[in-house]
C-alpha positions as CSV (number, residue, x, y, z in Angstrom):
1,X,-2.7,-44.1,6.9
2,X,-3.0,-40.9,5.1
3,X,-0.1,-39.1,3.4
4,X,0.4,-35.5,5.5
5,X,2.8,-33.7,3.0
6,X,3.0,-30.7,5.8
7,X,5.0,-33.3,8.4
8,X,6.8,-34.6,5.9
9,X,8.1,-31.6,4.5
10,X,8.7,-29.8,7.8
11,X,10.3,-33.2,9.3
12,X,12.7,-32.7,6.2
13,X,13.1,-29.1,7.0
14,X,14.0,-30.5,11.0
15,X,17.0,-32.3,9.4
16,X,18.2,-30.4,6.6
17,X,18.9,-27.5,9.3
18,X,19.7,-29.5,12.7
19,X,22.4,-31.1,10.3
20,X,23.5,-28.2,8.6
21,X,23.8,-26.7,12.3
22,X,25.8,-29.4,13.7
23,X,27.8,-29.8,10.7
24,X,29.2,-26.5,11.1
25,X,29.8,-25.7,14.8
26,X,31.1,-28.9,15.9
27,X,34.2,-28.0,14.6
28,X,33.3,-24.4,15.8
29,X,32.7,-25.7,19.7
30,X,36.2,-28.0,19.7
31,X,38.1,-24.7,18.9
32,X,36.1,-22.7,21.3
33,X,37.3,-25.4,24.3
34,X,40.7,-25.4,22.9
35,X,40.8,-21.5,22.6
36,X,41.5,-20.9,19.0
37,X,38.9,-19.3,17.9
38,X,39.2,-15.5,17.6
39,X,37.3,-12.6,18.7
40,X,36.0,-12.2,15.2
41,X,34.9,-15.1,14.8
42,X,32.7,-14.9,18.2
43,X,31.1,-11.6,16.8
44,X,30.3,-13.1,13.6
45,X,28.2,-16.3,15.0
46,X,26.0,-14.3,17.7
47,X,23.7,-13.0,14.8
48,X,23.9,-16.2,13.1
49,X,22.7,-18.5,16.1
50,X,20.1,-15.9,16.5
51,X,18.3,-16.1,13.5
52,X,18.5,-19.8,13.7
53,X,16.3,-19.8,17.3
54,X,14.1,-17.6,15.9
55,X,13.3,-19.8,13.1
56,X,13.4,-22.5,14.8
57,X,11.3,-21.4,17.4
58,X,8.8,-21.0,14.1
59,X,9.3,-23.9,12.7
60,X,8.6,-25.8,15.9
61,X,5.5,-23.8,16.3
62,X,3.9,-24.5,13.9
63,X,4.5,-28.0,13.3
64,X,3.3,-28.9,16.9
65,X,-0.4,-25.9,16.1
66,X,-0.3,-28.7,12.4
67,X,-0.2,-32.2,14.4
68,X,-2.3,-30.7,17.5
69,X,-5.1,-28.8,15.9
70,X,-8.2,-30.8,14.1
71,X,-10.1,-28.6,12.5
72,X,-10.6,-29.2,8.8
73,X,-10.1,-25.5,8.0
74,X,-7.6,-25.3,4.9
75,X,-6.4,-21.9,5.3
76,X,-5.3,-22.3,9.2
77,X,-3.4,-24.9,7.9
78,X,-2.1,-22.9,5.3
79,X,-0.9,-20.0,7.2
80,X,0.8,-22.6,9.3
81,X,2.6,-23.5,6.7
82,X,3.6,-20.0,5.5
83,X,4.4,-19.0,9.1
84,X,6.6,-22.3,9.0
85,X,9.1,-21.7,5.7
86,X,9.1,-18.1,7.2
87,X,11.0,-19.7,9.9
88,X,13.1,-21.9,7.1
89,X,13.4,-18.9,5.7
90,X,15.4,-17.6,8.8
91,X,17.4,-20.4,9.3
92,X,18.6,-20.1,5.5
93,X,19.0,-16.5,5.2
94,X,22.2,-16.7,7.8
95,X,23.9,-18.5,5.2
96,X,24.0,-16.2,2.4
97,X,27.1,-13.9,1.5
98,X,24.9,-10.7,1.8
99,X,24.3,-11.6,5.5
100,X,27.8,-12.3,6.5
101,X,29.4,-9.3,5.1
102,X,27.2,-6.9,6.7
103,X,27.8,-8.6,10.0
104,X,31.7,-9.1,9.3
105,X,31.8,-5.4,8.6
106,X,30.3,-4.7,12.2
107,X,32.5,-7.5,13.6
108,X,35.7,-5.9,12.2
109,X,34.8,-2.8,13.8
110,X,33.9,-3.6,17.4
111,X,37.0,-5.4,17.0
112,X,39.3,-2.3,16.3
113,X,38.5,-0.8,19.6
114,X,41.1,-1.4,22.2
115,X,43.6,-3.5,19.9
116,X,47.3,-3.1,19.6
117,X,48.4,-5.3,17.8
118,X,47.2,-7.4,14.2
119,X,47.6,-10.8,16.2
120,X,48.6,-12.2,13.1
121,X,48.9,-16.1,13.5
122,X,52.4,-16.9,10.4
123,X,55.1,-19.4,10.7
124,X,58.1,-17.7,10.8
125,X,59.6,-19.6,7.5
126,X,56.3,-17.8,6.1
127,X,57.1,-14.3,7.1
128,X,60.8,-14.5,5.8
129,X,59.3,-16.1,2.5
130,X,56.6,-13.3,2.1
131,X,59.0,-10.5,2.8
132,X,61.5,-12.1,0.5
133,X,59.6,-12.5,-2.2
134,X,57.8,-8.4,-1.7
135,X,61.5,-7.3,-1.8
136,X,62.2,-9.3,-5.2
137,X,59.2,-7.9,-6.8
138,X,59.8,-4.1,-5.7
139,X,56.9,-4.3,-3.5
140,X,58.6,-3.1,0.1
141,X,61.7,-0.5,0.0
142,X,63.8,-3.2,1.7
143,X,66.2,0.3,2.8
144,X,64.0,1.1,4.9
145,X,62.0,-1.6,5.9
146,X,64.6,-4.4,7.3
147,X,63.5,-8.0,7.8
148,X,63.0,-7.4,11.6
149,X,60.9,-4.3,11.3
150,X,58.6,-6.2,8.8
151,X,58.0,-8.7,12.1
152,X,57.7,-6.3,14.5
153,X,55.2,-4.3,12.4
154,X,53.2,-7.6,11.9
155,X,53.7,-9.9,15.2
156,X,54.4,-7.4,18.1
157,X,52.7,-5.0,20.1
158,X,52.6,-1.4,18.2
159,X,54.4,0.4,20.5
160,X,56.7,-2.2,21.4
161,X,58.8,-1.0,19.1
162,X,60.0,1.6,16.6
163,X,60.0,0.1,13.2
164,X,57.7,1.1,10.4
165,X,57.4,-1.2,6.8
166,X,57.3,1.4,4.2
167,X,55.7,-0.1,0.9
168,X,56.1,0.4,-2.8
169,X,52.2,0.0,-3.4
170,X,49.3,1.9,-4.8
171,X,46.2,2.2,-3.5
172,X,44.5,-0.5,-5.4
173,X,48.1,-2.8,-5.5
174,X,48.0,-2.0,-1.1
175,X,44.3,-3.3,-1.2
176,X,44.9,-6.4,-3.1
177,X,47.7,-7.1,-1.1
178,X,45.7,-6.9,2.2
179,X,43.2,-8.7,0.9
180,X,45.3,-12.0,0.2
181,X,46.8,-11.5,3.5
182,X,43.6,-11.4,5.8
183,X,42.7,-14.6,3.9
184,X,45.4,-17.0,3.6
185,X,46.1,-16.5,7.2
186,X,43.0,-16.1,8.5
187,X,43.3,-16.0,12.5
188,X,44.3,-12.4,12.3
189,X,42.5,-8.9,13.8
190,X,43.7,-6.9,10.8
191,X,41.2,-4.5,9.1
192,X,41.7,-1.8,6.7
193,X,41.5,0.9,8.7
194,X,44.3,-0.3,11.8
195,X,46.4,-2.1,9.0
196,X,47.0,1.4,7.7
197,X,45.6,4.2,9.3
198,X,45.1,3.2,13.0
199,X,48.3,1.9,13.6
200,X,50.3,4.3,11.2
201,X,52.8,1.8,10.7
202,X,52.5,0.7,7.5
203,X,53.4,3.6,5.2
204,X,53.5,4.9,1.5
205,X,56.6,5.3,-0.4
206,X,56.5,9.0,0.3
207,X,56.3,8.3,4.0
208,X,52.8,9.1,4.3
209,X,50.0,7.2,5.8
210,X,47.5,6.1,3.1
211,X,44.2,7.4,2.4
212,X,41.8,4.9,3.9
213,X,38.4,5.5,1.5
214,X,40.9,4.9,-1.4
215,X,41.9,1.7,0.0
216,X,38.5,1.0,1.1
217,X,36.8,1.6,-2.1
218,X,39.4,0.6,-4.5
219,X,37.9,-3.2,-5.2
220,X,34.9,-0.8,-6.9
221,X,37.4,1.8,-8.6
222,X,39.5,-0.9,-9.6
223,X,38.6,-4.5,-9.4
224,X,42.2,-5.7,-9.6
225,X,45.6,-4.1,-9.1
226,X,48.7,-3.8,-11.9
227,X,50.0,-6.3,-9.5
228,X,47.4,-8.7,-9.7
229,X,49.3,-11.1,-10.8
230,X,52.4,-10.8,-8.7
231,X,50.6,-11.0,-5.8
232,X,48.5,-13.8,-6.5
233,X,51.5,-15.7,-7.4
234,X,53.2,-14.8,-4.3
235,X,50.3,-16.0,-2.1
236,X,49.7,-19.3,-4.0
237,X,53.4,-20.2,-2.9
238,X,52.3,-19.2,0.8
239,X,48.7,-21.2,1.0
């Protein structure tokens, strides 16, 4: 029996990506039944599943054109087999950090339209602890920014209710801080933009709303904040 090195690479190709694929979104299609999953996260795997079928859809091309046709013409062959790890190429490209932030960018903003509210998902022991610890550090002007109006601002409906959290932060400090929130609770609809300028409820310690393309572009301006290392600290005791 002869070696074909074509099936045998695009049968490996077959199960490195079915089992990547099933890997991933089993966990994916038990939250969808259970609905946990949030609107985000729904936005974020359209484009993915769409580059996999079209890859796929390549890939399984070209490997039936390999096994069906006969001819001993090398470069059909071989344009089979560029037209195949085109479609790996697809399947793979989904994966990289490039491709997820630019779609997580456009997922954030179809999901600012129409809410009212951050829907952040945080024990209550959490909340207390967070706001505790942003008052000990100076971080929050707890005069003006009680315990309830920091849980209001973040759990309730934005006109609900009348209370405002006015913060001791910087632009870059404001950023950092954000930053560590959206990722150690994670099931959240909080973006830059209605965190501090759609909402207007999160304020500067002059009363002001902040200026969003300072907060937006600070990670470039300033890669990490004078309280870098207060903050990390305080979300390390909150993972």
């Amino acid at each position: 029996m002869n070696f074909d090195i074509f099936t045998y690479l695009s049968s490996l190709a077959f199960i490195f990506i079915y089992s990547r694929l099933a890997i991933y979104y089993a966990p994916t299609v038990f939250l969808y039944f259970t609905n946990s999953n949030s609107i985000i996260t729904r936005y974020q795997e359209k484009p993915r599943i769409l580059f996999h079928l079209l890859g796929l859809s390549f890939m399984h091309l070209m490997f039936s054109f390999h096994q069906t046709y006969e001819s001993p013409d090398i470069s059909l062959h071989l344009l089979a087999l560029i037209v195949f790890t085109l479609g790996v190429f697809f399947c793979l490209i989904s994966w990289g950090e490039k491709f997820k932030s630019s779609f997580s960018e456009k997922a954030k903003i179809k999901a600012d339209k129409g809410i009212y509210n951050f829907n952040l998902s945080i024990p209550d022991f959490q909340i207390n602890q967070l706001y505790n610890e942003m008052v000990r550090f100076e971080l929050i002007d707890q005069e003006k920014t009680l315990i309830t109006d920091f849980k209001n601002v973040l759990l309730q409906d934005w006109n609900s209710h009348s209370s405002k959290i006015h913060l001791k932060m910087d632009g870059p400090t404001c950023r950092e801080f954000f930053d560590h929130l959206v990722k150690t609770f994670p099931n959240n609809l909080m973006t830059i933009k209605n965190v501090f300028i759609t909402s207007g409820l999160i304020l500067r310690p002059d009363g002001k709303t902040y200026n969003y393309n300072t907060l937006k572009n600070a990670p470039t301006r300033s890669p990490t904040s004078k309280m870098h290392i207060t903050l990390t600290s305080i979300f390390k005791k909150l993972s």
